[in-house]
C-alpha positions in Angstrom: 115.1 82.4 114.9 113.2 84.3 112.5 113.7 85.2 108.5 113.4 88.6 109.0 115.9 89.3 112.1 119.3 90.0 112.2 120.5 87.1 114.2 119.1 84.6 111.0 121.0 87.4 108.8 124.3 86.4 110.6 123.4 82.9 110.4 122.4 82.4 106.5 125.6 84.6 105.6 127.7 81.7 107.9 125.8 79.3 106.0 125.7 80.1 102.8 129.8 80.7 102.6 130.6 77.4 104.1 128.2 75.9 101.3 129.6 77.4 98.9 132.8 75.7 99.4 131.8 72.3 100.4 131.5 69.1 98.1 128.0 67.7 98.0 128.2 65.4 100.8 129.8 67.8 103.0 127.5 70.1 102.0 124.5 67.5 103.2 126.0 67.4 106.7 126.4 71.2 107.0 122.7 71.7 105.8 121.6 69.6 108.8 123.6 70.6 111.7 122.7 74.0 110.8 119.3 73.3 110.9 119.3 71.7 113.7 120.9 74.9 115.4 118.0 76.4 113.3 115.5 74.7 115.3 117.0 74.4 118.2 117.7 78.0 118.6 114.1 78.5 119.4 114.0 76.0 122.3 116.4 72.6 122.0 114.2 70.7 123.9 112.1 70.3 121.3 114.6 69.1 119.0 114.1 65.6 120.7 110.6 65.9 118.6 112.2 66.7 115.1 114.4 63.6 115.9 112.1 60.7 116.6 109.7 62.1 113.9 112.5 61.3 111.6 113.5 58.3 113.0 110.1 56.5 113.2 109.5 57.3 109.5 112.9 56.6 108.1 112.5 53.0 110.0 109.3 52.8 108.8 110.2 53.6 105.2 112.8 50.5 105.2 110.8 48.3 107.0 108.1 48.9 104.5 110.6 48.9 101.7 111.9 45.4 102.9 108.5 43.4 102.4 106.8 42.3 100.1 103.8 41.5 102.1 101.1 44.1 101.8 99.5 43.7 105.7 102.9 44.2 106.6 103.4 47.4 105.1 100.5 48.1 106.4 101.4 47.9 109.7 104.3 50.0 109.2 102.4 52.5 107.5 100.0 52.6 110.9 103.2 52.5 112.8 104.4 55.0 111.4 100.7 57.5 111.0 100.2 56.7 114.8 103.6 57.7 116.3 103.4 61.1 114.2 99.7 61.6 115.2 100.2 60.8 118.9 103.3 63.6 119.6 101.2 65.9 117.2 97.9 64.6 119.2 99.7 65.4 122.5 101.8 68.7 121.8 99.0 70.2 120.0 95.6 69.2 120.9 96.0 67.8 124.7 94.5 70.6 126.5 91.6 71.9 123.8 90.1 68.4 123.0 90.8 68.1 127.6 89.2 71.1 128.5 86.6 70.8 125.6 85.3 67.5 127.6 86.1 68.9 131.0 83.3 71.8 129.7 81.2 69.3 127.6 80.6 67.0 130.8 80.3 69.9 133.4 77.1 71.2 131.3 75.7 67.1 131.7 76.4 67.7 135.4 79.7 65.5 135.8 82.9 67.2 136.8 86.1 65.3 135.3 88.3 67.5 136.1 90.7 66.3 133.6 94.1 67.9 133.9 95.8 70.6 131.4 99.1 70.1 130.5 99.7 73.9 129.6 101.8 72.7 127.3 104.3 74.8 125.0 103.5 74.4 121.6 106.9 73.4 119.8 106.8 76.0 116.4 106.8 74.1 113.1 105.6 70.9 114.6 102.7 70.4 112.2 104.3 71.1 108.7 107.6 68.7 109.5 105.2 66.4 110.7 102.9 66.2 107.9 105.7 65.9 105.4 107.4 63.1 107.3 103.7 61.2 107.2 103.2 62.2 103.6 106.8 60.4 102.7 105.5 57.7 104.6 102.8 56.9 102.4 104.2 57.1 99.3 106.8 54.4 100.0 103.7 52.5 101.3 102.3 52.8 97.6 105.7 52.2 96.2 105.6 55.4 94.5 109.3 56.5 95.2 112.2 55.0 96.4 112.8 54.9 100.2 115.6 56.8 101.4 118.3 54.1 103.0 120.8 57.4 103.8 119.9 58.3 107.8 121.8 61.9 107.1 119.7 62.7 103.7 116.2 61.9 105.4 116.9 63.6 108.6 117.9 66.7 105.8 114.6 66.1 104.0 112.5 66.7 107.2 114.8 68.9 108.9 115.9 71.6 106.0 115.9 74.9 108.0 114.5 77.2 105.0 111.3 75.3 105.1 111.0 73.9 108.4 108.9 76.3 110.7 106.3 77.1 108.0 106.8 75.2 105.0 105.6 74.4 101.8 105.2 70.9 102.9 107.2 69.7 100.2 106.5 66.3 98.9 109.3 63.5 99.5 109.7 63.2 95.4 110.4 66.3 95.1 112.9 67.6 97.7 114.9 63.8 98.5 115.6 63.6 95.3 117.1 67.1 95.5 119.1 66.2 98.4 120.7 63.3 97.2 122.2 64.3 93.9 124.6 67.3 94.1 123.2 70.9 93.5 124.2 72.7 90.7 123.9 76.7 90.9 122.5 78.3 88.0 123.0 82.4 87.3 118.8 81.6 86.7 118.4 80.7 90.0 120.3 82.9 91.7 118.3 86.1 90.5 115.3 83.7 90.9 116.5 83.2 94.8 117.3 87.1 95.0 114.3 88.1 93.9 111.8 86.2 95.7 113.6 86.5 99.3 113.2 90.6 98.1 109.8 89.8 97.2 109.2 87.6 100.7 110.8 90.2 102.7 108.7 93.2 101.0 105.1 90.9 102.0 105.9 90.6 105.2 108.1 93.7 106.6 106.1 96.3 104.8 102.5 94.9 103.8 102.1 92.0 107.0 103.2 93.4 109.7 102.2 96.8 108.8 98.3 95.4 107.9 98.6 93.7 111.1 98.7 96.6 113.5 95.1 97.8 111.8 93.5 94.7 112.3 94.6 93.8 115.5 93.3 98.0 116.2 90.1 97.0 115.2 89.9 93.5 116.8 91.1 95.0 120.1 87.9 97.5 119.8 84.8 96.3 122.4 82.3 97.8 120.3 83.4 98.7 116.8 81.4 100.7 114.2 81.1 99.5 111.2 83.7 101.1 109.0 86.4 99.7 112.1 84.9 95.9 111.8 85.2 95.7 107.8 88.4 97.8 107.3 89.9 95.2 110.5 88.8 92.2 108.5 90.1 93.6 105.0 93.4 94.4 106.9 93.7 90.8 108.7 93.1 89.8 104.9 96.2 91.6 104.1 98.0 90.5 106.9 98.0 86.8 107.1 98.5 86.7 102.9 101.4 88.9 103.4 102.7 87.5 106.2 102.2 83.7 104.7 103.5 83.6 101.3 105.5 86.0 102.3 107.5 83.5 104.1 107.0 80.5 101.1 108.3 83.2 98.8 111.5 83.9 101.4 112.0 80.2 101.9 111.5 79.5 98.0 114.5 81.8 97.5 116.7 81.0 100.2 116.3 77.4 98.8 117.4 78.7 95.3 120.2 80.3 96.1 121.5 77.4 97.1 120.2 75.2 94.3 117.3 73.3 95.9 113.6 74.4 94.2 110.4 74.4 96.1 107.2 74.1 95.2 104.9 77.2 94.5 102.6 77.7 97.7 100.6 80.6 96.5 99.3 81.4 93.3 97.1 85.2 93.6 94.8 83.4 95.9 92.6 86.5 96.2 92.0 86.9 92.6 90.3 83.2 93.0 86.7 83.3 91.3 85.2 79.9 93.6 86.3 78.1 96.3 87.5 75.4 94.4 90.1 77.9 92.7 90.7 79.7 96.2 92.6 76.3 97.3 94.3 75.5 94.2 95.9 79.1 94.7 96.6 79.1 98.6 98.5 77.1 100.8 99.1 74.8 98.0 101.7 72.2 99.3 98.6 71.8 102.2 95.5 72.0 99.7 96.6 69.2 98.1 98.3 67.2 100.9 94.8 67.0 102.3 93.5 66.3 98.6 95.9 63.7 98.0 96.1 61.7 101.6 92.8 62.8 103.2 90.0 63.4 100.8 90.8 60.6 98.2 92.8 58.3 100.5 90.4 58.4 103.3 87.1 60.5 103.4 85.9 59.7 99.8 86.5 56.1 100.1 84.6 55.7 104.0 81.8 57.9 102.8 81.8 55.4 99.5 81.0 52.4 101.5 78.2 53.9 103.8 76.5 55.8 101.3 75.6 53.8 97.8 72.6 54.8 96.8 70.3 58.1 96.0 68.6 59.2 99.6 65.8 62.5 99.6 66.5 62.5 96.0 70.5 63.9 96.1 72.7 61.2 94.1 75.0 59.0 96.5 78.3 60.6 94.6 77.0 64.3 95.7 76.1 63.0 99.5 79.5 61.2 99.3 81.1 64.6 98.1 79.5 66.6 101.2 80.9 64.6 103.5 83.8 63.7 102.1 84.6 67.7 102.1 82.9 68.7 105.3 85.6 66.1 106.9 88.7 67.2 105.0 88.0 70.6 105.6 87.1 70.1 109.0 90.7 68.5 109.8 92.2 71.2 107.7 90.8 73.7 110.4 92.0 71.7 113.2 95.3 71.3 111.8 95.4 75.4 112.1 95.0 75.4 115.8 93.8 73.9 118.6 90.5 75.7 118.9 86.9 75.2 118.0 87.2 78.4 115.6 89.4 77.0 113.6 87.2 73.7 113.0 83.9 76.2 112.3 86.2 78.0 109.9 87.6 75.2 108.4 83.4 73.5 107.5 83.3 76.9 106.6 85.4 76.5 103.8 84.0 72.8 103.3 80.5 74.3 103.6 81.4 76.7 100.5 83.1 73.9 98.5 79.6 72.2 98.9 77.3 74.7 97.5 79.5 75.8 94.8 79.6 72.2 93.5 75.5 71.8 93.9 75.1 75.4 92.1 78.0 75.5 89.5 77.8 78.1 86.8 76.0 77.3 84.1 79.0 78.2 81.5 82.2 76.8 83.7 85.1 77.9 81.7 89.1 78.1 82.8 88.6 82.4 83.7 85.9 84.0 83.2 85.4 86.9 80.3 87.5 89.8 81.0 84.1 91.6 82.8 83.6 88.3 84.8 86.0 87.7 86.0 87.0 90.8 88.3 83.3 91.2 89.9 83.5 87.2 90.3 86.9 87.9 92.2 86.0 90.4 94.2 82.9 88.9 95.1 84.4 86.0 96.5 87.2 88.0 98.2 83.8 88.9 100.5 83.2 84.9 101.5 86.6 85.0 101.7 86.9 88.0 103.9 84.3 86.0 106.2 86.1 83.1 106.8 89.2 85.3 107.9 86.8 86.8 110.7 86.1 83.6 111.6 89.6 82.4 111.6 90.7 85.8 113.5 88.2 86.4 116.0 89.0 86.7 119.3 85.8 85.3 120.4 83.1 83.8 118.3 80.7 86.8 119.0 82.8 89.0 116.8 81.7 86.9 114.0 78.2 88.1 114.9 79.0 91.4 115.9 81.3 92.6 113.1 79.0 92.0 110.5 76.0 93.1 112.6 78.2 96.3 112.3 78.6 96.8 109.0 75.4 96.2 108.5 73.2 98.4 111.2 76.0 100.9 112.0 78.3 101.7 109.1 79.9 105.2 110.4 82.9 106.4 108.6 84.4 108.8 110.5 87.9 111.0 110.3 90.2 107.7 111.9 88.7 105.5 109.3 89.5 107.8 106.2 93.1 107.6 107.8 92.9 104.0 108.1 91.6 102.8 104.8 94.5 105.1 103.3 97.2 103.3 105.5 95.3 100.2 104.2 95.3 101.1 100.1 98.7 102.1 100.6 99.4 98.5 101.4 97.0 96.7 99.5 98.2 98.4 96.3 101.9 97.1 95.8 100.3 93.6 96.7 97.8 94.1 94.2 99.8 95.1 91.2 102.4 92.2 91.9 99.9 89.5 91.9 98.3 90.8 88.5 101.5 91.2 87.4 102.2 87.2 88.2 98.3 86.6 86.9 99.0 87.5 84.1 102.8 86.5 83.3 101.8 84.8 80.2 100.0 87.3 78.3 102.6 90.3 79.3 105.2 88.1 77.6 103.5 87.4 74.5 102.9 90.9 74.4 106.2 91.9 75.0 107.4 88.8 72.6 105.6 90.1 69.6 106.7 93.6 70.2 110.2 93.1 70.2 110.4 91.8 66.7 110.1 95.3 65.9 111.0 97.3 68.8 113.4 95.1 70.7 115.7 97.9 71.9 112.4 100.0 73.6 111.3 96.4 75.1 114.2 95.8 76.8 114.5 98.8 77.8 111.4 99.3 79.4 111.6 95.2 80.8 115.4 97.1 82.6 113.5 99.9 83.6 110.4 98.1 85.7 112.7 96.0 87.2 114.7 99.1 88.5 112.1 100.6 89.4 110.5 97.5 91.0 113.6 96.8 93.1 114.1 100.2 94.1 110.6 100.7 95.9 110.3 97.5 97.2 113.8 98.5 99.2 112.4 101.9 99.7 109.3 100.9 101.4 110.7 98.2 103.5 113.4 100.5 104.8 111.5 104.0 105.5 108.0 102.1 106.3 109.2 98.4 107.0 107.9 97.1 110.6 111.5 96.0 112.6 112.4 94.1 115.1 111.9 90.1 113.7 107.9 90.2 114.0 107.1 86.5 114.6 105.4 84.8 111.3 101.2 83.8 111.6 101.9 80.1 111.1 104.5 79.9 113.4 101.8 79.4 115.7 100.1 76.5 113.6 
């Protein structure tokens, strides 16, 4: 069941009226059967997995909770990490790290012939896993409360808005949220209307619509060069669109019924290094791996086996470079079960690297107002790169797309037609992230204006808003993409 089909339609509207008229613990209950039909509408099967995710980790959490003996939180904690990693291990990466060795030891000569499983990978598996783990750890380091309520933790995991594609939201956050009662606010209910508008515009009428181009151009066998760079612009599009398109749908879905995410993307393509690429995408994961991988785990092993200065680089900077290179090399293979992923992922580790060895020589919060836009467009190139990487049907595309651009740039009729399709998407997208960019200013602006003009400022505030609304419906009902296109990260 998808956001953006009917049959989820019908089912919110179901929801949503029964919630409305249900105290707060009935309305706990509710929330997770429906989600549970949620998931299970999919393929029940796999609810068995949602279910003893949960239950190793709320057992874990009061087992942990109950001692006061550090090793034996620890071994709770481990508990706990290796029953999540083994059904993700097994769902996910069975048959690539299987036929990776069965291909490994046939080029050494040996045949293992170790069997693939061909297994079905169940959707959402990696983002309710990684949030159960993450809750995990904090009760480990006492930092919240354990949650003694079986019905509110399986809720916490299981919450259907956020479920098959996150934000990973962080067990301080969201429990607490589920055990106290909700209160609907009139600010969060135009907050929830707004972004499940917004959502729905990023993924019916810029993702899906981006993602017919680049798949076009990906499908080519020998592309010029005008097909290979428009394709990679237009999977750019896409998977932005199509991703925080979905945060922003379940962000307002959870508003409107008085729950509050996390932000998951903050105008990640305005970002000016890599550094401020991941604070602005994927958020909740950026700093999940931050927070449990990089400073709970890669900093501190790379700390003990590297202490002193070696070729002349410092320990902390050879400590840094594999502490990122490791992070970022998990973060790829969290995104799917193939070696691409892992090469895009040291990619981004790779870039993280050199932009700490060569920082700019005046760092500053943004750059002057003539920086800053050739920094960000600049970097929308490496960007760009890693996509290819990351969308490539096979890795010689990454060599033969840019070998394109380069040595064959033809721009013929098609491609006119194409990049027109593509500004005509790129646009709306554009204009709402500077918009959100630069919230703050537009406001003071707008504050120190209406001291004297107060009636024109409202106005015109009414007036963009209209107008706003109205071609954001326009565009996703006359060029809207139908029929419940399946998100990207479904897949992860």
């Amino acid at each position: 069941m998808v956001f953006n089909s009917w049959t989820f339609l019908v089912f919110f509207v179901v929801v949503y009226l029964l919630y409305l008229r249900l105290n707060h613990s009935t309305q706990n209950w509710m929330l997770l059967i429906a989600s549970y039909i949620f998931y299970g509408w999919w393929d029940y099967r796999f609810l068995a997995l949602l279910f003893t995710t949960s239950t190793i980790d709320y057992l874990a959490g009061l087992a942990m909770a109950a001692s006061q003996s550090k090793a034996r939180r620890k071994l709770f904690l481990v508990i706990s990490m290796t029953g999540n990693l083994a059904l993700l291990g097994f769902f996910k990466y069975y048959d690539f790290f299987a036929g990776s060795l069965n291909a490994g030891l046939h080029s050494l000569g040996i045949n293992a012939n170790l069997t693939l499983l061909k297994i079905v990978l169940p959707v959402g598996i990696s983002f309710y896993t990684f949030k159960s783990m993450g809750y995990s750890i904090e009760v480990y380091f006492r930092r919240i409360e354990v949650c003694r309520n079986l019905r509110d933790y399986f809720l916490f995991v299981g919450f259907f808005p956020q479920l098959l594609a996150g934000p990973i939201e962080r067990a301080k956050n969201l429990i607490t949220q589920v055990v106290q009662p909700r209160v609907l606010t009139p600010r969060l209910i135009r907050s929830g209307l707004w972004l499940v508008l917004e959502g729905f515009f990023m993924k019916v009428f810029i993702a899906d619509n981006a993602a017919i181009l680049a798949d076009k151009a990906f499908s080519q066998p020998d592309p010029t060069g005008a097909q290979a760079l428009l394709g990679i612009y237009a999977f750019a599009v896409q998977i932005y669109g199509d991703f925080a398109g979905y945060s922003q749908i379940a962000r307002g879905l959870a508003n409107l019924m008085g729950f509050e995410f996390m932000l998951n993307f903050r105008q990640p393509y305005l970002a000016v290094n890599p550094s401020d690429f991941w604070s602005r995408w994927h958020i909740s994961l950026s700093t999940w791996f931050r927070d449990y991988v990089f400073l709970q785990t890669a900093y501190g092993v790379a700390a003990r086996l590297f202490r002193e200065t070696y070729w002349g680089i410092t320990a902390e900077n050879i400590v840094y470079v594999i502490a990122s290179l490791a992070t970022m090399g998990l973060c790829g293979l969290w995104h799917g079960a193939a070696w691409k992923f892992v090469i895009w992922g040291l990619y981004q580790g790779l870039l993280l690297v050199i932009f700490r060895m060569f920082p700019a020589r005046r760092p500053t919060a943004r750059p002057v107002w003539w920086q800053w836009p050739l920094k960000a467009v600049a970097y929308f190139q490496l960007t760009c790169f890693g996509w290819l990487i990351f969308r490539c049907d096979s890795m010689s595309q990454v060599v033969s797309f840019p070998k394109a651009i380069v040595t064959n740039f033809a721009f013929h009729g098609p491609d006119r037609q194409t990049l027109l399709a593509l500004l005509f998407m790129s646009i709306p997208l554009l204009v709402i992230d500077l918009c959100n960019e630069f919230k703050a200013e537009i406001g003071a602006v707008a504050a120190r204006a209406s001291q004297t003009h107060r009636s024109a400022i409202q106005f015109v505030r009414i007036g963009a808003f209209t107008a706003a609304v109205t071609s954001m419906l326009v565009l996703i009902f006359l060029a809207g993409v139908r029929g419940g296109h399946q998100f990207i990260y479904f897949q992860f």
